[in-house]
DSSP file (Angstrom, degrees, kcal/mol; ACC not computed):
  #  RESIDUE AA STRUCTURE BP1 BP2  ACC     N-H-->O    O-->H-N    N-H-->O    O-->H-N    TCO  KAPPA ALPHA  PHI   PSI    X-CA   Y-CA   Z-CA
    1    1 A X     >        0   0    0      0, 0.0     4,-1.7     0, 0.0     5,-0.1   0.000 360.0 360.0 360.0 -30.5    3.5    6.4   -7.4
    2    2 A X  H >>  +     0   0    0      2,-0.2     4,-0.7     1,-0.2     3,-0.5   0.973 360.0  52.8 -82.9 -57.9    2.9    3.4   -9.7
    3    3 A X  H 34 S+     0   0    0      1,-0.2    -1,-0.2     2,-0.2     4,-0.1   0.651 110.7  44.9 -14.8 -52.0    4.1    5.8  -12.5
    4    4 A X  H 34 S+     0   0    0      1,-0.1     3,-0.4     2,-0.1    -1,-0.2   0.809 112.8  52.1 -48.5 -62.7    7.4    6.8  -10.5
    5    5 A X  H XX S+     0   0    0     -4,-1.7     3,-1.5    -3,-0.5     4,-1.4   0.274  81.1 113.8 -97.0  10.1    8.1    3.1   -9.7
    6    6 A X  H 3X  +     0   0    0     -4,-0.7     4,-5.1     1,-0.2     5,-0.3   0.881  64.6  61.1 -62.6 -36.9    7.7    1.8  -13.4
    7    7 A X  H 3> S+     0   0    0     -3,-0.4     4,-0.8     1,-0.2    -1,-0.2   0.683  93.2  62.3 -22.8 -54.4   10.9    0.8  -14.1
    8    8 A X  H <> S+     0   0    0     -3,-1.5     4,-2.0     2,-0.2    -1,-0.2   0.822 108.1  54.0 -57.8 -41.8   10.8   -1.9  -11.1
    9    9 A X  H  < S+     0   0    0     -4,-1.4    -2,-0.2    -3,-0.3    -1,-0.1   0.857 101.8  54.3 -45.9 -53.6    7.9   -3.4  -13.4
   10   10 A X  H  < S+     0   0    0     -4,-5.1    -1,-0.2     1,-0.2    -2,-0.2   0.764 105.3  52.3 -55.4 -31.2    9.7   -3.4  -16.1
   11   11 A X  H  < S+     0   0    0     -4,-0.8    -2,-0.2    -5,-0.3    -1,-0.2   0.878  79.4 113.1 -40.3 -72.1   12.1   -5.3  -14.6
   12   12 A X  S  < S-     0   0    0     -4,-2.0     4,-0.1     1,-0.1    -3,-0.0  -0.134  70.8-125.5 -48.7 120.0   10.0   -7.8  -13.4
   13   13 A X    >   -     0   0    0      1,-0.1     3,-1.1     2,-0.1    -1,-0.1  -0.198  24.3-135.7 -60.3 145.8   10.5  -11.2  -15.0
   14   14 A X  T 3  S+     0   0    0      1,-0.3    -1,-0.1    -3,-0.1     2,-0.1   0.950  99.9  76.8 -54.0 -56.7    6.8  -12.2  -16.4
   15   15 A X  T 3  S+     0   0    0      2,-0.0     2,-0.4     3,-0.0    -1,-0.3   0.294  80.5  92.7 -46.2  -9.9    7.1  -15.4  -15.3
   16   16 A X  S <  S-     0   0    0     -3,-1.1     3,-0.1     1,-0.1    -4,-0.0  -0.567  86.7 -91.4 -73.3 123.9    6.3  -14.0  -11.3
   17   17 A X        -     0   0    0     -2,-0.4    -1,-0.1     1,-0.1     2,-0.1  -0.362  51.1 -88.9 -58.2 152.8    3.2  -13.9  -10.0
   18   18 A X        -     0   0    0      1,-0.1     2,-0.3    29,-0.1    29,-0.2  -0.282  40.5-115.1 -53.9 125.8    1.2  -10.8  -10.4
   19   19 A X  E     -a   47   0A   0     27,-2.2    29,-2.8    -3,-0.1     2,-0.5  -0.393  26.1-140.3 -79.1 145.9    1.4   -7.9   -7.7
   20   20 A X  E     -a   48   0A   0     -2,-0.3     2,-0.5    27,-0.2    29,-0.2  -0.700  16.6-166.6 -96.1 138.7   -1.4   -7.6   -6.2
   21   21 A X  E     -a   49   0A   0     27,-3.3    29,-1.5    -2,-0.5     2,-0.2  -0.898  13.2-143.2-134.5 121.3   -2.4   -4.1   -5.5
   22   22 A X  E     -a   50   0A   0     -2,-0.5     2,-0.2    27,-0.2    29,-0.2  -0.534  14.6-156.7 -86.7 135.7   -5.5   -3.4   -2.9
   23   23 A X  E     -a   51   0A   0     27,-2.5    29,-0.9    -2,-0.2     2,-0.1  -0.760  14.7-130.2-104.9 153.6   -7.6   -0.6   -3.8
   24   24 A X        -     0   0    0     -2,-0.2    -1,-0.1    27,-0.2    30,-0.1  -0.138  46.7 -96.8 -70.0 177.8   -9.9    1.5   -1.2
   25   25 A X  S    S+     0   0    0      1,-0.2    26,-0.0    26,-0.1    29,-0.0   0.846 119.4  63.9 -62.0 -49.3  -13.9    1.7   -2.8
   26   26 A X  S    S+     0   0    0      2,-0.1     2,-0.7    -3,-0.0    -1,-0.2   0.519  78.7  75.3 -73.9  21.4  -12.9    5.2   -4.1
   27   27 A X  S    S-     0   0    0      4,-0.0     2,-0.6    -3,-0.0    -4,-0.1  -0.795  77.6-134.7-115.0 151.8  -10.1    4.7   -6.5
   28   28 A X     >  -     0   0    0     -2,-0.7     4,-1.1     1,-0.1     3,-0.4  -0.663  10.9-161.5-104.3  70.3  -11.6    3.2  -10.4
   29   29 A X  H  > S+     0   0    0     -2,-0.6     4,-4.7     1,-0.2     5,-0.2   0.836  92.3  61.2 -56.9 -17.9   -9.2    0.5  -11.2
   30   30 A X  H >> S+     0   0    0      2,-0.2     4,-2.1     1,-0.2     3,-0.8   0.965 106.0  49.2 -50.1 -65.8  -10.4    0.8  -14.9
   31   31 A X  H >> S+     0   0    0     -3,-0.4     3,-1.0     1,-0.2     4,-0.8   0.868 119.6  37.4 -15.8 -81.4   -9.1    4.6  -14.6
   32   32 A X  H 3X S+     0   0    0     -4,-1.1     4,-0.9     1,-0.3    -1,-0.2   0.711 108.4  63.4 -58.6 -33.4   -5.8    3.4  -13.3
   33   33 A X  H XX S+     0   0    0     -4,-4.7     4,-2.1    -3,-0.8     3,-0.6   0.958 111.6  32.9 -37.1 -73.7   -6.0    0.6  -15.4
   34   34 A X  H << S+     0   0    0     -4,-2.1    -2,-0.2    -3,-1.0    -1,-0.2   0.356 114.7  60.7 -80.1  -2.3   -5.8    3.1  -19.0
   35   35 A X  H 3< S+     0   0    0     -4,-0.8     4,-0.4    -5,-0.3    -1,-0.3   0.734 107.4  40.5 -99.4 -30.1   -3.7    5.5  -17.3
   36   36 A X  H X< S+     0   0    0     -4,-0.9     3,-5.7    -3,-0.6     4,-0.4   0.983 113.7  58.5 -73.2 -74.3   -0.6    2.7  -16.6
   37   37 A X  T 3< S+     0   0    0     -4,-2.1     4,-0.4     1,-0.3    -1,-0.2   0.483  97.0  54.1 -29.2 -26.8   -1.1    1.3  -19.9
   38   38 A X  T 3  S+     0   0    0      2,-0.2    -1,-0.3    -4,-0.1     3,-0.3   0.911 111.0  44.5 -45.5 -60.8   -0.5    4.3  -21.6
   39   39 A X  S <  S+     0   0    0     -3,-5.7     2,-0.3    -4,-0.4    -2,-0.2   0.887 137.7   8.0 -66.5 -67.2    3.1    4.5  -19.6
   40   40 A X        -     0   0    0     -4,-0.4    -1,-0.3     1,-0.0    -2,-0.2  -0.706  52.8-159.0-168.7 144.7    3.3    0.5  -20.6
   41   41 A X  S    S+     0   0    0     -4,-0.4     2,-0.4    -2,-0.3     3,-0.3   0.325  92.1  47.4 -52.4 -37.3    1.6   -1.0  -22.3
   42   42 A X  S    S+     0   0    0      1,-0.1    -1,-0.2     2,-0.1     4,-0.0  -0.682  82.5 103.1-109.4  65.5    2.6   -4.9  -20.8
   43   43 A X  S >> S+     0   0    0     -2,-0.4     4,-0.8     2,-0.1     3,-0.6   0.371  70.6  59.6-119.8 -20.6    2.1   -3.6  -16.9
   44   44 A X  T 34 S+     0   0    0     -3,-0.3    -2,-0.1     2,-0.2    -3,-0.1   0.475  98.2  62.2 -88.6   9.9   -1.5   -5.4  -16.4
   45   45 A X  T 34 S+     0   0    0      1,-0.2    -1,-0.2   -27,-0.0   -27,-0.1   0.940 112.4  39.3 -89.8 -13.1    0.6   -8.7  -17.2
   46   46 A X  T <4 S+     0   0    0     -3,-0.6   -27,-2.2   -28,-0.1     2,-0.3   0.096 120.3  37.0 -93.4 -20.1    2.5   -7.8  -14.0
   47   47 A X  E  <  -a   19   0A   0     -4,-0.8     2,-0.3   -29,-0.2   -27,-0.2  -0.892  50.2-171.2-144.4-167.2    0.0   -6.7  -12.0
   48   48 A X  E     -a   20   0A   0    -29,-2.8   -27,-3.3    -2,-0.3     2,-0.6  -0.913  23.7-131.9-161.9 132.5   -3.6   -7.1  -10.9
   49   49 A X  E     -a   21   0A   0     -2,-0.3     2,-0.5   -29,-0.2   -27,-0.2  -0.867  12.0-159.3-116.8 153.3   -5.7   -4.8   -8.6
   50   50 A X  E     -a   22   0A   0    -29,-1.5   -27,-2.5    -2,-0.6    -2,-0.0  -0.837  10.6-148.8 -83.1  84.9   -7.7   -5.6   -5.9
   51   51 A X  E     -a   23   0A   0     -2,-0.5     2,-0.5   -29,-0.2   -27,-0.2  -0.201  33.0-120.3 -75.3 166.7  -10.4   -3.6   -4.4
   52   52 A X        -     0   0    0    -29,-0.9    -1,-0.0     1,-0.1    19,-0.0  -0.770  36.8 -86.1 -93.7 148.5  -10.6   -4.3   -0.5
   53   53 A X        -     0   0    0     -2,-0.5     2,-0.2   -29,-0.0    -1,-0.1   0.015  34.8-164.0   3.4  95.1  -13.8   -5.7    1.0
   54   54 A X        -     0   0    0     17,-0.1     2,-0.4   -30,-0.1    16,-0.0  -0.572  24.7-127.8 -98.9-174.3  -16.6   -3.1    2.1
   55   55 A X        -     0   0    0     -2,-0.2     2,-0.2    14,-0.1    14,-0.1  -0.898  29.7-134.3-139.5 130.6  -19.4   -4.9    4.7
   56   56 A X     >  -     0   0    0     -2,-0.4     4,-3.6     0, 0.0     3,-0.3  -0.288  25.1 -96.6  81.9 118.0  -22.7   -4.2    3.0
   57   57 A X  T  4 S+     0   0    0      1,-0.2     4,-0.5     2,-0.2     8,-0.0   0.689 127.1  52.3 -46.4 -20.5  -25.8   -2.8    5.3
   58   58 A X  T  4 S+     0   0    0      2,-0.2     4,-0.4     3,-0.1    -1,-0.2   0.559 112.2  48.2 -96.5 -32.5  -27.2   -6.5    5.6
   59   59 A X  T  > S+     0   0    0     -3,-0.3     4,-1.2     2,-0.1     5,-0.2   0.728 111.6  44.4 -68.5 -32.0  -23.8   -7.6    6.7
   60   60 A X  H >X>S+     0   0    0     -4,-3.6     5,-3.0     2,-0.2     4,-1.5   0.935 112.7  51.6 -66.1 -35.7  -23.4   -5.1    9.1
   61   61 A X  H 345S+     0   0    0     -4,-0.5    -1,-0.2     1,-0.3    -2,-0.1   0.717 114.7  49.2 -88.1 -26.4  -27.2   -5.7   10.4
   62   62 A X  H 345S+     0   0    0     -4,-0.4    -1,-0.3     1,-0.2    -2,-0.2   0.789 111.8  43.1 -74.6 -24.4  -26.2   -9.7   10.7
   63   63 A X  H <<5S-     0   0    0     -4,-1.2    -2,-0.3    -3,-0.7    -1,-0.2   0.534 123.1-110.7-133.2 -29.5  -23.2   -9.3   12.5
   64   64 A X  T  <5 +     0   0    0     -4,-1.5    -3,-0.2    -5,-0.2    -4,-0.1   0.782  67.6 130.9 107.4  12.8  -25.0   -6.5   14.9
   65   65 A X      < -     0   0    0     -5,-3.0     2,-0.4    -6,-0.2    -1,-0.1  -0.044  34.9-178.2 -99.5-166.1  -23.4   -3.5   13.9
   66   66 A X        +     0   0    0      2,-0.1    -9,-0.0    -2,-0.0     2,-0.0  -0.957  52.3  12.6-176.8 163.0  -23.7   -0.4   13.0
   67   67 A X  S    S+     0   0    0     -2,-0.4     2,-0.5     2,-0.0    -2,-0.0  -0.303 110.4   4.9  69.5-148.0  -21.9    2.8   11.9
   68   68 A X        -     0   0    0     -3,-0.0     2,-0.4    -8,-0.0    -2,-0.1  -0.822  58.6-178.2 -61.6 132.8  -18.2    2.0   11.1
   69   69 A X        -     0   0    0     -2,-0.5   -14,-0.1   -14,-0.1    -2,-0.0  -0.996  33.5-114.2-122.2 121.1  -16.6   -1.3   11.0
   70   70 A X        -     0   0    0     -2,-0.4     2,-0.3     1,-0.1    -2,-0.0  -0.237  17.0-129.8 -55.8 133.4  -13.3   -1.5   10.3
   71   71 A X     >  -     0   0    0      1,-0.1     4,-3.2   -19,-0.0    -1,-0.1  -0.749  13.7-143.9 -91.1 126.2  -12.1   -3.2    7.0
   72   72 A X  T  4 S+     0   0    0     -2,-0.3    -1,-0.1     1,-0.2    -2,-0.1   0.747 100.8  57.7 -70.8 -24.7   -9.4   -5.8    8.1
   73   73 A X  T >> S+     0   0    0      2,-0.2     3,-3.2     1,-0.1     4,-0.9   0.915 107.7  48.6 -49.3 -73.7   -7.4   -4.9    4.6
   74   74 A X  H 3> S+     0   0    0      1,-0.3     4,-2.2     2,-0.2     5,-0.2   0.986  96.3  68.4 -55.6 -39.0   -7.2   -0.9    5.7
   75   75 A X  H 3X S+     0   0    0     -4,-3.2     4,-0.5     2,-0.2    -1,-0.3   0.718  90.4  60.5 -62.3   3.4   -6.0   -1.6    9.0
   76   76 A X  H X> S+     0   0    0     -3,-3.2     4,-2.5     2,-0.2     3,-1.5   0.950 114.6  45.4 -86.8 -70.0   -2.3   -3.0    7.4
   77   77 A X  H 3X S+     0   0    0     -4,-0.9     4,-1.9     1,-0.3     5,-0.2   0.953 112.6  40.9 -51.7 -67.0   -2.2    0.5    6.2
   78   78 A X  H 3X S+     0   0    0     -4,-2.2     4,-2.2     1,-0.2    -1,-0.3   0.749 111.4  58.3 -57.6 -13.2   -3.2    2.3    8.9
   79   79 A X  H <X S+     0   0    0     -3,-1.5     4,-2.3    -4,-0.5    -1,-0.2   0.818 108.1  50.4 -86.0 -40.4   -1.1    0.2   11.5
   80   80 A X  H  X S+     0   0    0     -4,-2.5     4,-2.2    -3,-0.2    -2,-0.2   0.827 100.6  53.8-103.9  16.0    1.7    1.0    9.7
   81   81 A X  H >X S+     0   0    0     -4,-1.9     4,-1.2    -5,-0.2     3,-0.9   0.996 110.5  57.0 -78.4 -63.6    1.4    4.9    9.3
   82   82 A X  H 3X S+     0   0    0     -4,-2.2     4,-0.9     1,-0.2    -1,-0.2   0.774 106.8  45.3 -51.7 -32.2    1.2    4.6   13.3
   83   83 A X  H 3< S+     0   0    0     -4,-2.3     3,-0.3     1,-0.2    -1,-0.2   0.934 115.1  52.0 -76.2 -33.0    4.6    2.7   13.4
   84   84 A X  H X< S+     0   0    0     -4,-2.2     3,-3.6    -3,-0.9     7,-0.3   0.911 103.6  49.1  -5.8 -77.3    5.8    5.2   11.2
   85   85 A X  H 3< S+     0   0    0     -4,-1.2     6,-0.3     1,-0.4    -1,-0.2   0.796  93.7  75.5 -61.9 -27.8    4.7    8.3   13.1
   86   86 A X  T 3< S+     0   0    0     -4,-0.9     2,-0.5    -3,-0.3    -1,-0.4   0.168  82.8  98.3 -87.6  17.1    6.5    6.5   16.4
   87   87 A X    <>  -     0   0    0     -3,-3.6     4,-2.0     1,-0.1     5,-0.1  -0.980  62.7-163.0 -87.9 142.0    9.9    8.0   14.1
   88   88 A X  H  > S+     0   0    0     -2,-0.5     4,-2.4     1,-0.2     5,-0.4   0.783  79.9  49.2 -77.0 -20.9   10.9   10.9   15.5
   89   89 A X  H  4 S+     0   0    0      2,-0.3     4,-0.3     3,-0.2    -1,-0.2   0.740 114.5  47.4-104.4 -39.0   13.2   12.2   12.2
   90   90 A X  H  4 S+     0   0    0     -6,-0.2    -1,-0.2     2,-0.1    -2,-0.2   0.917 115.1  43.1 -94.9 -29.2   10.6   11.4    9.9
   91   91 A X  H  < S+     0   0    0     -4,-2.0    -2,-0.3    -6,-0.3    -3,-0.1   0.943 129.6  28.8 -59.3 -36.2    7.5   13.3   12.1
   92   92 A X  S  < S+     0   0    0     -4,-2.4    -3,-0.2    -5,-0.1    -2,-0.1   0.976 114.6  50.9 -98.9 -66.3    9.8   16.3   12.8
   93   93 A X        -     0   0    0     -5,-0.4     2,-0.2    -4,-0.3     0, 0.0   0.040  69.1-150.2 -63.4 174.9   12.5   16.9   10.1
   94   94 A X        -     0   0    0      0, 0.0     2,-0.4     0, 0.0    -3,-0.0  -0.869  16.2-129.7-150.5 158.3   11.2   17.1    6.5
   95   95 A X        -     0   0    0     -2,-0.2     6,-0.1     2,-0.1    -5,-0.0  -0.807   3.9-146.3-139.4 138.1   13.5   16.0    3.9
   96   96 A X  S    S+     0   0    0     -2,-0.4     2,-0.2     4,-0.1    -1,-0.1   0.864  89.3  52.1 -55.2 -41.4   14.4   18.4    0.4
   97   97 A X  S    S-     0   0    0      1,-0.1     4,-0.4     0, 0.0    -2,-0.1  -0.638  76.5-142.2-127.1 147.8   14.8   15.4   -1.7
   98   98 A X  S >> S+     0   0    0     -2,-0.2     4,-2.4     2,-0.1     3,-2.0   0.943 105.1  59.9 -90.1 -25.6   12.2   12.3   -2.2
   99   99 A X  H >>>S+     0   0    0      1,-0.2     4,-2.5     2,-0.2     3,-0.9   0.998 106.1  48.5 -35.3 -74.4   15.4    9.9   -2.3
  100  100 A X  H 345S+     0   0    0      1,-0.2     4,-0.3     2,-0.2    -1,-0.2   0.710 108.4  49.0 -62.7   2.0   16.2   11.1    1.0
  101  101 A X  H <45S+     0   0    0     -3,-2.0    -1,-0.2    -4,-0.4    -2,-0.2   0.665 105.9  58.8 -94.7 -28.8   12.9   10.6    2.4
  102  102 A X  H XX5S+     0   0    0     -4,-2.4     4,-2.1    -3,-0.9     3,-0.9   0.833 106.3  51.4 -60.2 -29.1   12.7    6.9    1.0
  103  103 A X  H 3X5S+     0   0    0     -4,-2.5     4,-1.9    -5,-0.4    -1,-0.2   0.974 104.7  51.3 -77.8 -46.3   15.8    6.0    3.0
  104  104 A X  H 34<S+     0   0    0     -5,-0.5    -1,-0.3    -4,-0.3    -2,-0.2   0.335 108.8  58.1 -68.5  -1.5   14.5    7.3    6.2
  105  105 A X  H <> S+     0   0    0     -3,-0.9     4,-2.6     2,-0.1     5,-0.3   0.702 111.7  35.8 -46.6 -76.2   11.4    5.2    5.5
  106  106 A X  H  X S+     0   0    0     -4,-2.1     4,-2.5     2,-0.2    -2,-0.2   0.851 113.8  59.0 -71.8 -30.9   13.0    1.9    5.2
  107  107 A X  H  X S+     0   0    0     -4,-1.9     4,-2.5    -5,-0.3    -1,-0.2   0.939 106.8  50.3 -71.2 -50.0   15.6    2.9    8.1
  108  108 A X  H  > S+     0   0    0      2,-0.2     4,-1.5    -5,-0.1     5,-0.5   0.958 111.2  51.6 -46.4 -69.7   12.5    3.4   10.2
  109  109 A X  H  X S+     0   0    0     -4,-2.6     4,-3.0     1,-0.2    -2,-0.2   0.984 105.7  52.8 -39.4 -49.4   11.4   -0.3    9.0
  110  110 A X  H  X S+     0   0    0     -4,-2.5     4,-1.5    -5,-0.3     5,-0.2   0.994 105.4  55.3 -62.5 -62.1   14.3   -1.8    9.8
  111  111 A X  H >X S+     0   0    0     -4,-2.5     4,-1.2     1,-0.2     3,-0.6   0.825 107.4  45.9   5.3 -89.5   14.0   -0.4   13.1
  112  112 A X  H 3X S+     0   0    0     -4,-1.5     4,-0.8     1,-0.2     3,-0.5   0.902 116.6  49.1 -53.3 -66.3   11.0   -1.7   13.9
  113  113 A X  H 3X S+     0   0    0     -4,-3.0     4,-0.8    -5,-0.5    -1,-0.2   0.879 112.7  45.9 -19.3 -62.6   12.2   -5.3   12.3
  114  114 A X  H <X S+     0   0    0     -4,-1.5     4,-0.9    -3,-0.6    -2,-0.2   0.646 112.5  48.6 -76.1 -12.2   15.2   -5.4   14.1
  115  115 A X  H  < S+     0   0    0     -4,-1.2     4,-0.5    -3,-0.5    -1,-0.2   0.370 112.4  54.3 -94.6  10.5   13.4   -4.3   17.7
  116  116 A X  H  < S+     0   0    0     -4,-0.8     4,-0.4    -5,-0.3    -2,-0.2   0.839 111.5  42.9 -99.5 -29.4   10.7   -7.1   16.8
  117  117 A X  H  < S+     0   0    0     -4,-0.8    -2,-0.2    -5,-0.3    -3,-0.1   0.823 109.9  54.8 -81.5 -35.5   13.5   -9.9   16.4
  118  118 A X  S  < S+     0   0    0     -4,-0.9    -1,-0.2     1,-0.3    -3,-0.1   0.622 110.4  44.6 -96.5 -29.3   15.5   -8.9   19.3
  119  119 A X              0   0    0     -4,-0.5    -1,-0.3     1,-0.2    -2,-0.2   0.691 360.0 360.0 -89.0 -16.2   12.4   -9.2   21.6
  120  120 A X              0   0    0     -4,-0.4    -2,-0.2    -5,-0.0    -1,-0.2   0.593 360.0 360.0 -73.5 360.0   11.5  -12.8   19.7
């Protein structure tokens, strides 16, 4: 994705704060790190990754828990693959072209924006 999107990087004036990009536990930013750089070279001056917050058996055992506990980072993601899924044209259709799939992404977003404002 990051690969894809390089261009926008390039772009970016230096002088911007860094994007921050949250990693799950399984991803290596080092990996991702040597893989960008490759692509270019001046992309860690522009970005910075984050891994998100795991809770620790000792945390879990203070707090009273057990099993899973949700990580407050992964729920942004998962909340919005649910608003997603609530378009009907991106669950049902499937689109030839990834342009035409992006559009129907943000057209969903907007949606959701404009029904959030309307009620506010």
């Amino acid at each position: 994705m990051l690969s894809q999107n390089i261009d926008y990087f390039k772009s970016k004036p230096a002088e911007l704060p860094k994007t921050t990009i949250l990693l799950d536990n399984g991803y290596h930013p080092e990996k991702i790190t040597q893989a960008l750089e490759e692509i270019y070279p001046q992309i860690m001056a522009k970005i910075q990754f984050e891994l998100s917050a795991k809770p620790s058996k000792a945390e879990k055992l203070a707090k009273g828990q057990s099993g899973f506990v949700p990580v407050a980072a992964r729920w942004v993601i998962e909340r919005s693959n649910a608003w997603v899924e609530r378009c009907k044209s991106l669950v049902k259709n499937f689109d030839r072209t990834l342009a035409r799939s992006n559009a129907k992404l943000k057209l969903c977003f907007i949606r959701l924006m404009l029904k959030r404002l309307a009620t506010a």
